[in-house]
C-alpha positions as a printed Julia matrix, in Angstrom:
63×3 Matrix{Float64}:
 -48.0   -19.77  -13.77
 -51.39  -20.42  -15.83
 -53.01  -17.57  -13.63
 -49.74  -14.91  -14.38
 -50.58  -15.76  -18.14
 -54.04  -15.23  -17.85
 -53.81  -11.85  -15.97
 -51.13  -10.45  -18.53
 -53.85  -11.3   -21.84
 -56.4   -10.16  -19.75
 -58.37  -13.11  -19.35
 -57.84  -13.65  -15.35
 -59.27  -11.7   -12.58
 -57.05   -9.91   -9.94
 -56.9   -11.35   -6.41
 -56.55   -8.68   -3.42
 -54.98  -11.04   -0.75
 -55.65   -7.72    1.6
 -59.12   -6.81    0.78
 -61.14   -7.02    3.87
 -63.83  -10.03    2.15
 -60.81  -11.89    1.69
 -59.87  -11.54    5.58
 -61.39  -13.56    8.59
 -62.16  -12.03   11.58
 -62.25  -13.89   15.38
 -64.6   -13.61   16.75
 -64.77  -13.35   20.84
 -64.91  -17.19   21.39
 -62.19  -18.52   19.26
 -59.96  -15.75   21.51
 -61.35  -16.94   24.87
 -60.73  -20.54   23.45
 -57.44  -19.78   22.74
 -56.58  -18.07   26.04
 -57.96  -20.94   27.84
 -55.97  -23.15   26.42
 -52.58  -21.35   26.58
 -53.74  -21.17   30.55
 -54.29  -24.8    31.22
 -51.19  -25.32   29.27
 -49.22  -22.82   31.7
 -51.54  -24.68   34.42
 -50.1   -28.28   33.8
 -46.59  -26.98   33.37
 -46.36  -25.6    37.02
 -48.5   -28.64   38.72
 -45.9   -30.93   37.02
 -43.1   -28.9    38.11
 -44.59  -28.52   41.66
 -44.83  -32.44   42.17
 -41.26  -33.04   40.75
 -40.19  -30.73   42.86
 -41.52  -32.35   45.76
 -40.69  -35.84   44.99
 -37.2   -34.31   44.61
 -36.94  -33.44   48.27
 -38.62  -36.09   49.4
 -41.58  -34.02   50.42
 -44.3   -37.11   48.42
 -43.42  -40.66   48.77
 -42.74  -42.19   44.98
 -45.01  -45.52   44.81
């Protein structure tokens, strides 16, 4: 509220929220990190589901 009251005396300074400084751009490895993380995610999912599935029928032996 402080910086609305400032702004309308004229004693604040405007913020662009969309100017490009105020923006961060990724840059090729935070992507590829990303990816590769979302994949071994995926990755685990279907191993886990794999096993279960063969423990189900009976295809490994439970210990």
């Amino acid at each position: 509220a402080d910086h609305l009251i400032e702004l309308k005396f004229g004693m604040g300074t405007l913020d662009d929220i969309n100017h490009l400084k105020n923006k961060r751009i990724r840059s090729i490895e935070d992507l590829l990190q990303d990816q590769f993380g979302l994949t071994l995610v995926h990755l685990e999912n279907v191993v886990r589901g794999t096993i279960c599935g063969a423990i189900q029928h009976k295809l490994i032996p439970t210990p």
